[in-house]
C-alpha positions in Angstrom: 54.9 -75.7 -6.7 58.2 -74.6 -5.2 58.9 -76.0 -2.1 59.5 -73.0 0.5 62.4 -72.5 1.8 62.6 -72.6 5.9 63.2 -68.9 7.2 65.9 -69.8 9.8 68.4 -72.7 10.8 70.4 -73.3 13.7 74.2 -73.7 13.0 76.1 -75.3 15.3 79.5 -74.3 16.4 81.8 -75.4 19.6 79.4 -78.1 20.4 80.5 -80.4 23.2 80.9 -83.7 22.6 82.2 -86.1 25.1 84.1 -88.8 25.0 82.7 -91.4 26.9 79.6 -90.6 25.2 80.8 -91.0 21.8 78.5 -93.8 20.7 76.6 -94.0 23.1 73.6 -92.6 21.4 71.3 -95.8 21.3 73.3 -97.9 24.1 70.3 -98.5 27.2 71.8 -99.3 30.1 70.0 -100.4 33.4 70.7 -97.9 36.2 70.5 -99.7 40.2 72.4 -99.3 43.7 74.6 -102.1 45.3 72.6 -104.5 47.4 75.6 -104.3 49.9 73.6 -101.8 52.4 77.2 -100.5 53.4 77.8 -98.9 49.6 76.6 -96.3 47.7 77.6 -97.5 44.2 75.1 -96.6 41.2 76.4 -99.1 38.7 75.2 -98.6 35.2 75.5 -102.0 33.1 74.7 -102.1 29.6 71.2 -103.8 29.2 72.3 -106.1 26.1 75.2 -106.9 28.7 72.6 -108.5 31.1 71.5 -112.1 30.0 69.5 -114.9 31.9 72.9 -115.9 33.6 74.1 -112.8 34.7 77.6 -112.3 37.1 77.7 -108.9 38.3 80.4 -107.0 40.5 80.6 -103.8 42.2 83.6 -101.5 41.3 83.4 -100.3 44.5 83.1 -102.8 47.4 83.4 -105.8 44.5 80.0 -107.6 45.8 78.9 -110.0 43.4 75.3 -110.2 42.4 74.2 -113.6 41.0 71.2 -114.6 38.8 69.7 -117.1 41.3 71.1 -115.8 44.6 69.7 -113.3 47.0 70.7 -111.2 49.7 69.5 -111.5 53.4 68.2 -108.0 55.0 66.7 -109.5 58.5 65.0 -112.7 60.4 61.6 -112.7 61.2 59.2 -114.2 63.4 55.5 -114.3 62.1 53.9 -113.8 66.1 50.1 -114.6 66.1 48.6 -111.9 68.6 46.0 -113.3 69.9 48.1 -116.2 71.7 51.8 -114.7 71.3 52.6 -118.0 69.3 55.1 -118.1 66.5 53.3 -119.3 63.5 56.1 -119.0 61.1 60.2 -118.4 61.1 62.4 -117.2 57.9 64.5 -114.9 56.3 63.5 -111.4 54.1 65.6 -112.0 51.2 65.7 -109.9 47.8 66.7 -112.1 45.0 69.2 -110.8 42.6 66.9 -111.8 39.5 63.9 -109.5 40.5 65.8 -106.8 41.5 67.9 -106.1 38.4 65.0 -107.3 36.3 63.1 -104.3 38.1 65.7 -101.8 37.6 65.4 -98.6 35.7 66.5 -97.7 31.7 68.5 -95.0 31.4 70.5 -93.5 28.0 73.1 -91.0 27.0 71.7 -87.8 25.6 73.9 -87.1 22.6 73.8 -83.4 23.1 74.0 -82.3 27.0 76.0 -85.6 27.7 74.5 -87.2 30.8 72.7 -89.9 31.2 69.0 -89.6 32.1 66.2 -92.5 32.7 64.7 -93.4 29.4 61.5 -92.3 29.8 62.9 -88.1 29.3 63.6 -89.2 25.6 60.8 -89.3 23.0 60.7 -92.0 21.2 62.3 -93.2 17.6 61.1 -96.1 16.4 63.7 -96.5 13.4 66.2 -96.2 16.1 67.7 -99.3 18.0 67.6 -98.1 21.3 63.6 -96.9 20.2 64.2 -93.6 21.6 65.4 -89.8 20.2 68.7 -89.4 20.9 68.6 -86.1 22.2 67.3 -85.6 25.5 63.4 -83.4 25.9 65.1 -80.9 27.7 67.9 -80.3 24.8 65.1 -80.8 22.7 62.6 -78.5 24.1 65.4 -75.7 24.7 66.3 -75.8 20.5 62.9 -75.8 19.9 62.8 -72.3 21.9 65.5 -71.3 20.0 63.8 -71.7 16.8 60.6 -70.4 18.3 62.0 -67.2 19.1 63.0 -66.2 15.8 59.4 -67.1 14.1 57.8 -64.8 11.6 54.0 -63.2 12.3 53.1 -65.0 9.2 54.6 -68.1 10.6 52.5 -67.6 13.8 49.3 -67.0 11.9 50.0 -69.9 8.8 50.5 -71.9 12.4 46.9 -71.8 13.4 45.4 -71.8 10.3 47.1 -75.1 9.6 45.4 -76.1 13.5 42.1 -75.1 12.7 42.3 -77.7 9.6 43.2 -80.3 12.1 40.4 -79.1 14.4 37.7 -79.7 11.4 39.2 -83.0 10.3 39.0 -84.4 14.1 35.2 -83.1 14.6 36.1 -81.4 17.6 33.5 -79.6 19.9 33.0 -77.0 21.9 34.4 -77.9 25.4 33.3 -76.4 28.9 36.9 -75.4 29.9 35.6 -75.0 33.8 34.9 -78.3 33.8 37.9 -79.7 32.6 39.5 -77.6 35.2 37.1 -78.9 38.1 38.5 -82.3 37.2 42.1 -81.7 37.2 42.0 -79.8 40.2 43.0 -76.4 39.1 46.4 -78.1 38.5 48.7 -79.0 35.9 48.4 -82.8 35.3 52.1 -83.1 34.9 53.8 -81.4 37.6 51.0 -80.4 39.9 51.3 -76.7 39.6 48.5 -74.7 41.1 46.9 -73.0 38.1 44.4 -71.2 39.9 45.5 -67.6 39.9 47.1 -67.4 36.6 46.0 -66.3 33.6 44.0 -68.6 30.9 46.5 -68.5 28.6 48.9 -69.9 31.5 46.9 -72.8 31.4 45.8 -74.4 28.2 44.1 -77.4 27.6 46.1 -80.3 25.7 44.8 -82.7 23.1 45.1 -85.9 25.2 45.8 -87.6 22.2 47.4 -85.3 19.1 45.1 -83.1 17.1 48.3 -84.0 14.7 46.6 -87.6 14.5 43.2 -86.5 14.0 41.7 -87.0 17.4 39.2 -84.6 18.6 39.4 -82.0 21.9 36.5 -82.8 24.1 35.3 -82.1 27.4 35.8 -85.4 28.2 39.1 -86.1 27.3 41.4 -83.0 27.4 44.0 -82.5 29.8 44.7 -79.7 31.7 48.8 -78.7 31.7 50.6 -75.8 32.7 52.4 -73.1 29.4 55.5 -74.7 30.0 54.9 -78.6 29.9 51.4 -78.0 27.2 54.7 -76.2 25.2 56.5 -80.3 25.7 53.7 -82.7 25.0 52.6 -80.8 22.1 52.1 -83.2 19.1 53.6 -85.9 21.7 51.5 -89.7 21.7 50.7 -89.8 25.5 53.1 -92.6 25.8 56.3 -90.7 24.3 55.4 -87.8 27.3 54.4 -89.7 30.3 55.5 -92.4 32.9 53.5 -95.8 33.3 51.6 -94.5 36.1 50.8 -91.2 34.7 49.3 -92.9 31.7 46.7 -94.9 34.2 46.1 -92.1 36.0 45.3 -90.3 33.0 43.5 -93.2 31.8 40.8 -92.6 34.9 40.7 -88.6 34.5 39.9 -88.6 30.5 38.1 -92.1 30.0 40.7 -92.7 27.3 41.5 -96.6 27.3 44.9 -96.8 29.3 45.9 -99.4 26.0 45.7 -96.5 23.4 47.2 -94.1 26.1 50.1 -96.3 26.2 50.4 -97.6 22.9 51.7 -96.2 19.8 50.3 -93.4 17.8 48.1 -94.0 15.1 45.3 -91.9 13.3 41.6 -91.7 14.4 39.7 -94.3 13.1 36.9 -92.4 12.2 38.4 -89.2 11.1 40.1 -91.6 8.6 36.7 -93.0 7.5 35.3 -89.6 6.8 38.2 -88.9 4.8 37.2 -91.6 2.5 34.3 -89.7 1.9 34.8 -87.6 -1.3 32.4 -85.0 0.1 34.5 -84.6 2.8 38.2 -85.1 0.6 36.6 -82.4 -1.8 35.8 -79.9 1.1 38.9 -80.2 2.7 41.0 -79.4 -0.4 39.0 -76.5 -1.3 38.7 -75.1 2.4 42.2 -75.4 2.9 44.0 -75.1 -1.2 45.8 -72.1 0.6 47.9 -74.8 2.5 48.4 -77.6 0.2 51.9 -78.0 1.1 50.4 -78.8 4.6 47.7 -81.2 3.1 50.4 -83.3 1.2 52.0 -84.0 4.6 48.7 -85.2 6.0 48.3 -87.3 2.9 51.7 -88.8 3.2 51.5 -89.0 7.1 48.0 -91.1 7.0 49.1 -93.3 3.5 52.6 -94.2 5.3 51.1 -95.4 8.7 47.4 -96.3 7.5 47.5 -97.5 3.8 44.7 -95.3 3.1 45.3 -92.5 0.2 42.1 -90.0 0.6 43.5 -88.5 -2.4 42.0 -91.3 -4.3 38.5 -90.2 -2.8 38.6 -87.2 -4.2 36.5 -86.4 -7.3 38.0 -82.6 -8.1 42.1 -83.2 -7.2 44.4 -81.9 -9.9 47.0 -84.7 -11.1 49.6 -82.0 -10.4 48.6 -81.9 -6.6 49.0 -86.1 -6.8 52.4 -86.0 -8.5 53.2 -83.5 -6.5 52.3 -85.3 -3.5 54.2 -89.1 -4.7 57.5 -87.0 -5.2 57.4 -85.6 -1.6 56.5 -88.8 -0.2 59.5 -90.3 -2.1 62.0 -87.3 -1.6 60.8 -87.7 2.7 61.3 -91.1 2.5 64.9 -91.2 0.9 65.7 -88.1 3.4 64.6 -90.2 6.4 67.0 -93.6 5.4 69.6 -91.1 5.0 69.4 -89.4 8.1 69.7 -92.8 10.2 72.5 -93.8 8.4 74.4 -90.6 8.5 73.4 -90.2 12.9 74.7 -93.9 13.0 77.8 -93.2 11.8 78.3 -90.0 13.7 77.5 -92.2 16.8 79.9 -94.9 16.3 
């Protein structure tokens, strides 16, 4: 089958590209104030930079920061109430180890040029820094770009292709007032009051991707607002949101904080009934309109789970197989390419 061709692209023309950034792309720095309380100096040290014994001094009022010193804020006097009697005497010191070791990642995005915490890039395991190297905003805003321009057919081939994924997860019917009782009416992500908008203003997001098999229950969706529903979609929970957003989300779903905040990786289960050649069968007649969409699954759960449901199948054509091995080989070669062609357009 011929492999359709995409109906738009994005060319690029004028782009910015700074200097100091040049690079940069997969360089994580950590990002913390002088401890001299008289300066305002953000210093920005390459993490790599930062070993056990580390030396280092502000540009701006040249304090030094040892590993193994510390810096004095105030004396204290521990004063036992009940008698007035001072039960203890010291200093409150910070020591230099803790508070660098504590300090936040930041990174260069490669296409607006600033440098943002780490967490507000998605992450990339193949590269070194483990993160995209664009930004979520930069990537959220082409995204709209390319949104704009999509086709009806695109739109409605778009939901099709979701309801597949909504059969091979086993979702269920949720009770969406329930889920919205539970979040508070608001969006989980940047509080927004959601009460006197429309439904469609506030969907319900597969806590963990419907992309990755897992179902949408009562239990376990989350409540966002258009906008940020729109930036988690297809996102592993720990790609989207900070370390205390995960426990908190942890609590509100009853989704274990450890697969919350781990890496993504296929439903167990979904896989299993994949194995079933039943269920292969049903799934490739169902849905034959959309093999193109089924290879990718089959590639997708065979690169990151070992397990080929193709094999389970009892009616596949051969053609659909080979089919199948030469995307999975042409993907692969593309990907290897692709990091060494954005490494050397970094450096």
């Amino acid at each position: 089958m011929v492999r359709r061709k995409p109906y738009t692209k994005v060319d690029k023309t004028n782009q910015i590209r700074a200097e100091h950034v040049r690079g940069m792309g997969d360089i994580v720095f950590k990002g913390f104030q002088c401890l001299n309380s008289e300066c305002q100096e953000f210093i920005f040290i390459p993490k790599n930079e930062i070993g056990d014994d580390f030396e280092i001094t502000c540009p701006s009022c040249e304090m030094v920061m040892l590993s193994g010193d510390e810096t004095q804020f105030y004396e204290y006097q521990l004063v036992d109430r009940r008698d007035n009697s001072i039960t203890e005497e010291g200093t409150f010191t910070i020591l230099h180890d803790y508070y660098i070791e504590e300090a936040q990642e930041y990174k260069y995005c490669i296409i607006c040029n600033t440098i943002k915490p780490l967490h507000l890039f998605d992450r990339h395991s193949s590269r070194k820094s483990g993160r995209q190297g664009e930004c979520r905003l930069c990537k959220a805003v082409y995204n709209s770009i390319k949104n704009k321009t999509r086709l009806t057919d695109q739109h409605r081939e778009a939901a099709q292709k979701r309801r597949m994924y909504l059969d091979l997860s086993a979702s269920t019917k949720i009770n969406s007032e329930e889920i919205y009782i539970r979040f508070g009416y608001r969006c989980f992500k940047c509080g927004r009051d959601l009460r006197r908008v429309d439904a469609k203003e506030r969907p319900l997001d597969h806590t963990l991707p419907a992309v990755f098999l897992w179902p949408l229950t009562t239990e376990n969706a989350t409540l966002l607002c258009r906008e940020h529903n729109g930036e988690k979609s297809g996102n592993w929970p720990s790609a989207y949101y900070s370390e205390n957003e995960l426990k908190t989300l942890a609590v509100l779903t009853g989704i274990p904080y450890e697969i919350l905040a781990g890496p993504p990786h296929y439903n167990p289960e979904a896989i299993e009934r994949l194995k079933t050649p039943e269920q292969a069968d049903q799934l490739l007649t169902k849905y034959a309109a959309y093999i193109e969409e089924i290879i990718k699954l089959r590639n997708r759960v065979l690169e990151h789970e070992g397990v080929d449901f193709f094999n389970y199948s009892t009616t596949i054509s051969p053609a659909w197989i080979r089919q199948a091995d030469q995307e999975y080989q042409r993907v692969l070669h593309q990907t290897v390419g692709a990091n060494t062609k954005q490494d050397t357009d970094e450096r």
